[in-house]
LUMVEX-29189 format. One record per residue (C-alpha): y, x, z negated; residue in three letters; residue number from 1. Coordinates in nm, 2 decimals. Example, Ala and Ser with C-alpha at 12.3 -4.5 7.8 and 13.67 -1.06 7.14 Angstrom:
2
<<-0.45, 1.23, -0.78>, Ala, 1>
<<-0.11, 1.37, -0.71>, Ser, 2>
***
This chain:
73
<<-0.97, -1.57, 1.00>, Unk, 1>
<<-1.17, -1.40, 0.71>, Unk, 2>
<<-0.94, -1.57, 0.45>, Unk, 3>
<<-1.13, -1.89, 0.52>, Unk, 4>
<<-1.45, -1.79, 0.71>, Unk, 5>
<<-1.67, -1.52, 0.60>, Unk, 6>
<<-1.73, -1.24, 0.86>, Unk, 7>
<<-2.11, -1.26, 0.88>, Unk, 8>
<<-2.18, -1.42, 1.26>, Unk, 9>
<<-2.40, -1.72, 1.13>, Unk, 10>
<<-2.34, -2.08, 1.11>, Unk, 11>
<<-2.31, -2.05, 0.74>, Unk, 12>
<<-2.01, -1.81, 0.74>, Unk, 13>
<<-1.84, -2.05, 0.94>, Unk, 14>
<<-1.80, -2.32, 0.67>, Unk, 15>
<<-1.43, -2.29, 0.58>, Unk, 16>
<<-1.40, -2.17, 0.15>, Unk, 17>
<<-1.13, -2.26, -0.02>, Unk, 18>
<<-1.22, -2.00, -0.26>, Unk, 19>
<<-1.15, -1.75, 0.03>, Unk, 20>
<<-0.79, -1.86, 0.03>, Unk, 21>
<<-0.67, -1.85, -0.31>, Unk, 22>
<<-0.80, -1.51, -0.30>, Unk, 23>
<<-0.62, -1.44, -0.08>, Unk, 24>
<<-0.33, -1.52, -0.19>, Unk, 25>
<<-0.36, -1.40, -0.53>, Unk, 26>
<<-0.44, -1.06, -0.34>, Unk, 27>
<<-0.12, -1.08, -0.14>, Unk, 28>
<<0.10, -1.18, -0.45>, Unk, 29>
<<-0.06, -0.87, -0.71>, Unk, 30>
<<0.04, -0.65, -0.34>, Unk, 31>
<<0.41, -0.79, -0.31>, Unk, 32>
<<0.48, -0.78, -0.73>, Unk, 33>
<<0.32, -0.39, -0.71>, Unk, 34>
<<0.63, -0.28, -0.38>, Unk, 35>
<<0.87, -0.48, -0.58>, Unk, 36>
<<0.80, -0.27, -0.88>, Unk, 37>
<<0.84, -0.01, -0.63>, Unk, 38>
<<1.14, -0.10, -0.43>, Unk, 39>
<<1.34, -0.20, -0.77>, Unk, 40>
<<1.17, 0.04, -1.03>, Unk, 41>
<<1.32, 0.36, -0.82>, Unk, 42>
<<1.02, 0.51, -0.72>, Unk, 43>
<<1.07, 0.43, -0.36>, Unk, 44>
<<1.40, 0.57, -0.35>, Unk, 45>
<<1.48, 0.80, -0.10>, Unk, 46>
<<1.62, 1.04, -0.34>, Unk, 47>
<<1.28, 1.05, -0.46>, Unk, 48>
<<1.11, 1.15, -0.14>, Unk, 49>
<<0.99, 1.51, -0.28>, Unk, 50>
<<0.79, 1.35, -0.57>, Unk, 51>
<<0.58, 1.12, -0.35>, Unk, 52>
<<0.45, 1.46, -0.20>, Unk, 53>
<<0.43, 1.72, -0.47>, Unk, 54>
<<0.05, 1.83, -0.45>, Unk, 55>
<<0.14, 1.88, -0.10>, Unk, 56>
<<0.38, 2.14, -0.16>, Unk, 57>
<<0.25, 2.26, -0.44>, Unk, 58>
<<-0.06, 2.32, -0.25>, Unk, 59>
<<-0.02, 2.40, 0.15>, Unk, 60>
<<0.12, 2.69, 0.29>, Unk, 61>
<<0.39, 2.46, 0.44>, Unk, 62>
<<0.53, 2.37, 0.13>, Unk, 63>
<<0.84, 2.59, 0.09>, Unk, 64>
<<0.95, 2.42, 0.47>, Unk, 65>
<<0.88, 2.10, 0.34>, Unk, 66>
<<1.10, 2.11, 0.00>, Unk, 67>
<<1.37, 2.25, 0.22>, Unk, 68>
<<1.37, 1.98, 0.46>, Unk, 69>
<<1.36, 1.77, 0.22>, Unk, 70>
<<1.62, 1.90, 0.01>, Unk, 71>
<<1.86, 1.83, 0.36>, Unk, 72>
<<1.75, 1.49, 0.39>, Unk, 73>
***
């Protein structure tokens, strides 16, 4: 799909790109290394699940329900 082709409808587009590709990939490999900072750094522990939010409950009226929910999960 667009990682080869380019999405214009035209003839031109349709010429395969090499370049396309190892954009791609390079894309996908910078996205895996950044949730495997994640996943092993500890930020997307579950433990941590108030943090990812904490404008939200410092800032909606639903906050207090939603620090204790999440306190009991």
């Amino acid at each position: 799909g667009d990682n080869v082709n380019g999405d214009a409808f035209d003839e031109f587009s349709r010429v395969p790109d090499p370049n396309r590709m190892i954009k791609a990939y390079s894309q996908a490999a910078t996205t895996l290394n950044l949730l495997r900072a994640f996943a092993t750094g500890g930020y997307a522990a579950m433990q941590r699940v108030t943090q990812w939010n904490l404008d939200f409950t410092t800032k909606s009226e639903q906050g207090g329900r939603y620090l204790e929910l999440a306190n009991r999960v």
